[in-house]
Backbone as a ProteinNet text record, in pm:
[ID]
protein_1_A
[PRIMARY]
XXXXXXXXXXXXXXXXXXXXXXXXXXXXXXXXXXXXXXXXXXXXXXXXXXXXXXXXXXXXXXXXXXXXXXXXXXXXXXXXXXXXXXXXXXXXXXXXXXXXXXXXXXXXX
[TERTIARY]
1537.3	1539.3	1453.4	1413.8	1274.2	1346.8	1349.2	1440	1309.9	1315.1	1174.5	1291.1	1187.2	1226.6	1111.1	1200.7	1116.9	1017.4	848.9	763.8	809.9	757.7	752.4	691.5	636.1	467	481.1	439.9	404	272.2	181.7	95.2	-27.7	-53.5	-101.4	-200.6	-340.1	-372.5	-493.9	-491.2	-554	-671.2	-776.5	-898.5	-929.7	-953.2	-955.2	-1051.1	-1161.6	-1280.8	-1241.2	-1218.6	-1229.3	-1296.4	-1397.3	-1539	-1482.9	-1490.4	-1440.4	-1649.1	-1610.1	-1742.8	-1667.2	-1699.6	-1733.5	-1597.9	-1705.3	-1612.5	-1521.3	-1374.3	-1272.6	-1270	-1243.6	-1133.6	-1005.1	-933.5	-834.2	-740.9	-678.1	-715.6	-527.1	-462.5	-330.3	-351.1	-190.7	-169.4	-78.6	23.6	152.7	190.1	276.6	278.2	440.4	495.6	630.1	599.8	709.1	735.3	856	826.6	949	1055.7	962.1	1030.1	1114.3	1025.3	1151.9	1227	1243.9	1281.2	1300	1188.2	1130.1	1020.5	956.5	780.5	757.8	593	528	436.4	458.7	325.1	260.1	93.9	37.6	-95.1	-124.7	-248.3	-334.2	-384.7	-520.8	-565.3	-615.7	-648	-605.6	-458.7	-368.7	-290.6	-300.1	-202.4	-59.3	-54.7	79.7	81.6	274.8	314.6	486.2	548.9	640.3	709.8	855.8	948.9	968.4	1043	1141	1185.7	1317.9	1378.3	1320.2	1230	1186.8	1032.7	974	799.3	806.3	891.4	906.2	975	1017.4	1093.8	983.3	921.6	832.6	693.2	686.2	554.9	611.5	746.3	801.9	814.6	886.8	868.8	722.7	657.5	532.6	448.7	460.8	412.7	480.1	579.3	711.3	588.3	568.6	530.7	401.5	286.2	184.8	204.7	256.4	279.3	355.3	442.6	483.5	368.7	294.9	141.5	41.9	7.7	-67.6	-10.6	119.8	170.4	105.6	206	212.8	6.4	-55.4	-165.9	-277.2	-254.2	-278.6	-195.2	-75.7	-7.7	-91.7	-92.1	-165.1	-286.6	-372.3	-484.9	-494.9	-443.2	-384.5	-331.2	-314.5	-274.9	-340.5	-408.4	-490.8	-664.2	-702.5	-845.7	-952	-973.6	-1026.1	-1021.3	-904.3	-850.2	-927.3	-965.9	-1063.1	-1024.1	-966.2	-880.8	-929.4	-973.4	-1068.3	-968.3	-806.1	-751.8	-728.5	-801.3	-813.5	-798	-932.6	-998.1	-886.8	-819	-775.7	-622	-584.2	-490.8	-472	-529.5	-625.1	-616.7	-676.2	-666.1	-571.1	-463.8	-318.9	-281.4	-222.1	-159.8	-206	-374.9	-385.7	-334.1	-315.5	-270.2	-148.7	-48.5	72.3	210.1	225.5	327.6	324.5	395.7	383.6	351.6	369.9	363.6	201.4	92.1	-27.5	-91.8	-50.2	-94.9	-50.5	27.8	73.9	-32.6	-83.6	-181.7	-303.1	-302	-478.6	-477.2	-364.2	-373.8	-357.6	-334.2	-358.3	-201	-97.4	37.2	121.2
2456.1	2328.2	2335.9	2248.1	2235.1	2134.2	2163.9	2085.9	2044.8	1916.1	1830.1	1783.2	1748.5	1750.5	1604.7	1523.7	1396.7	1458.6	1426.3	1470.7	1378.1	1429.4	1389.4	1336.7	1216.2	1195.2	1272	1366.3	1424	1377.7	1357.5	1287.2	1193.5	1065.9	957.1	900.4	876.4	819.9	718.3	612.3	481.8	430.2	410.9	354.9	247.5	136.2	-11.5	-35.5	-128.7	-232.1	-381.7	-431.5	-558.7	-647.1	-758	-830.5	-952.5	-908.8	-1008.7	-1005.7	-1104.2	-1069.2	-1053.9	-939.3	-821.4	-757.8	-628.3	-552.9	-500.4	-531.3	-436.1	-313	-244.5	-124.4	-53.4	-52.1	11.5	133.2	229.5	362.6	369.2	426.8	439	565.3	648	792.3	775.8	850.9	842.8	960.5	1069.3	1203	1246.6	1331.8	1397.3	1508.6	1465.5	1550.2	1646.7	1790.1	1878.4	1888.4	1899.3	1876.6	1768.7	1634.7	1505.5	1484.3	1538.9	1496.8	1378.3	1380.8	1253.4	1188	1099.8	1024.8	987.1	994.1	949	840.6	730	642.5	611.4	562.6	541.3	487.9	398.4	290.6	337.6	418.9	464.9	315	217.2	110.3	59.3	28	-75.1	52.2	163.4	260	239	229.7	200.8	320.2	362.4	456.6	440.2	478.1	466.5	572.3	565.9	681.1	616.2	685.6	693.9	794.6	750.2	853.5	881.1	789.3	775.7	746.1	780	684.4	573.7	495.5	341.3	275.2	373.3	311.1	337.5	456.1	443.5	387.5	281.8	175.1	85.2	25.4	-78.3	-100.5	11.6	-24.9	-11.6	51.6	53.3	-99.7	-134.3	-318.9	-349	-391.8	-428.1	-379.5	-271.4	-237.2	-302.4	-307	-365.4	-480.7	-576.6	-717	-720.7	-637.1	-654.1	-675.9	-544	-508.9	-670.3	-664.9	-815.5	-913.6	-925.8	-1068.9	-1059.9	-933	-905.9	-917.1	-834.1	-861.8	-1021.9	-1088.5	-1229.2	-1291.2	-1271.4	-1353.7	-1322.1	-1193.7	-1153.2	-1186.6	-1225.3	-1231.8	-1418	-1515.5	-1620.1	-1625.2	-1532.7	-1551.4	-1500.6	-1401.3	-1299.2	-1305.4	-1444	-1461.6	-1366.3	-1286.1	-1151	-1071.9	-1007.5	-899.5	-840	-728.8	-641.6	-532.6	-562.4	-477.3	-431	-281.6	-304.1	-322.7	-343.2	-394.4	-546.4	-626	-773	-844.3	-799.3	-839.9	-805.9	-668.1	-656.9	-717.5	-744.7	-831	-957.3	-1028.7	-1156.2	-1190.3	-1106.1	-1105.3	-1046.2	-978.5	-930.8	-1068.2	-1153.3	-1253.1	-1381.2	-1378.8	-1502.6	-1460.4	-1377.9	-1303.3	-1380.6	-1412.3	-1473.3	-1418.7	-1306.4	-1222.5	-1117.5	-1048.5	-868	-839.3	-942.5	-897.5	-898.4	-1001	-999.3	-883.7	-864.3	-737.2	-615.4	-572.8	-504.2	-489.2	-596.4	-581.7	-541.1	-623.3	-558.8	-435.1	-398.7	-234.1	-153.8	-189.6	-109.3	-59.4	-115.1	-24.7	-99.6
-3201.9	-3134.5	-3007.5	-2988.6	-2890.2	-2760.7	-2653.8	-2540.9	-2502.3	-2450.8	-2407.5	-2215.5	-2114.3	-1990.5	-1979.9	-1871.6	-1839.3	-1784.9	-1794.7	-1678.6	-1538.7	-1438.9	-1317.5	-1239.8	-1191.4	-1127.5	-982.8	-970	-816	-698.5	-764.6	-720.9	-806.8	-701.6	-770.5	-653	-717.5	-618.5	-675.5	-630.6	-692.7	-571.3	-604.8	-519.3	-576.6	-501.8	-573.7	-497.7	-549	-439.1	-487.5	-392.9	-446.4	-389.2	-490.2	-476.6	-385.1	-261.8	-142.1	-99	32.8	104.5	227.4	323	251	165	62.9	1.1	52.1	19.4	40.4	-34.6	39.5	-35.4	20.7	-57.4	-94.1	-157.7	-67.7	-90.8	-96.8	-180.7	-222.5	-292	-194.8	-236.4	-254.7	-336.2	-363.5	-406.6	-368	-387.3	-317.8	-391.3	-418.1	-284.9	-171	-88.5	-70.1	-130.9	-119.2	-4	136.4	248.6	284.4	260.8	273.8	133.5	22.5	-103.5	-180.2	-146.2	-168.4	-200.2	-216.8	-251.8	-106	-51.7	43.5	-8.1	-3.7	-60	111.2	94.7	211.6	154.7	237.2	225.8	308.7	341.7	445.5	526.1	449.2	482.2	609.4	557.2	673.1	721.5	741.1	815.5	777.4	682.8	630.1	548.6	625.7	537.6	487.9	338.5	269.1	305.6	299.4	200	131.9	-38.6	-103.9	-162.2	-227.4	-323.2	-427.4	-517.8	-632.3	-614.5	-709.7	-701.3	-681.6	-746.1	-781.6	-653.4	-587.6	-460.9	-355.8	-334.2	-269.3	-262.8	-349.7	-379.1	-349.5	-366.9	-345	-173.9	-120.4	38.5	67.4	15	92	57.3	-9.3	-7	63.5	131.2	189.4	301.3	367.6	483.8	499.7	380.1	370.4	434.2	317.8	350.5	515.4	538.9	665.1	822.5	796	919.5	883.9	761.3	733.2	769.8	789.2	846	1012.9	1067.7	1226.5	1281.4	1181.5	1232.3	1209.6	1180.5	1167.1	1265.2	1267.3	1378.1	1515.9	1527.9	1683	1699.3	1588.7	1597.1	1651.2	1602	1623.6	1788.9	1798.1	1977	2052.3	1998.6	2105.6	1984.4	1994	1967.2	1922.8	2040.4	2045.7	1976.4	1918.3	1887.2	1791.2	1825.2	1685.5	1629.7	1507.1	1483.2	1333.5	1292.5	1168.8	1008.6	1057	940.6	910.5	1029.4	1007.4	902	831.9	727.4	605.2	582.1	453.5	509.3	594.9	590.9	576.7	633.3	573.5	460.7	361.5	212.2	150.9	219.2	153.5	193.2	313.6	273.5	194	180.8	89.6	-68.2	-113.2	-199.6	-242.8	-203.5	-170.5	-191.9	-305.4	-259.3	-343.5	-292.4	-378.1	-507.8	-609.3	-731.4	-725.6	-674.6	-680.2	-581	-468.2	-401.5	-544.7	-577.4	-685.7	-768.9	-813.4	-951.7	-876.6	-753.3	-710.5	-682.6	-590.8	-585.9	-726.6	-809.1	-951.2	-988.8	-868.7	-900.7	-993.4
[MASK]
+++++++++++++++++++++++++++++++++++++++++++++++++++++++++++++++++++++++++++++++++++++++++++++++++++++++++++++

């Protein structure tokens, strides 16, 4: 008898461009941390970083955090005119997006 074991995803990492003007990109790691026991997901992009217990939990807060920085940075930008901030732009286009399930598909998760 042959015992078979679930595989595990330990690490994952997805690079997306998407045909904005200008080009976005989008850089998603997602990788099994022994020390926290747990998944690290992180967007290079928007400086956004996840825990979870699971892969699936840690993609899920990490949109959650996405969508969270893209709100806060549009709001500030709205008050403070000026503001140059080089995740502007991909926040911008995370909230015209309109909610997680479509950020989801563009990031490839």
């Amino acid at each position: 008898m042959v015992a078979t074991e679930q595989a595990q995803t330990l690490e994952f990492r997805i690079v997306r461009q998407v045909k904005t003007q200008p080009p976005l990109t989008f850089t998603v790691n997602v990788f099994y941390s022994p020390e926290d026991a747990g998944y690290i997901a992180e967007c290079f992009e928007m400086d956004a970083f996840a825990w979870g217990e699971n892969f699936e939990e840690a993609v899920e807060n990490l949109l959650d955090v996405i969508i969270g920085f893209a709100e806060v940075l549009v709001s500030d930008m709205k008050e403070f005119p000026n503001l140059q901030d080089p995740r502007l732009t991909h926040a911008q286009f995370i909230l015209q997006l309109g909610d997680e399930a479509a950020l989801r598909k563009v990031l490839g998760l």
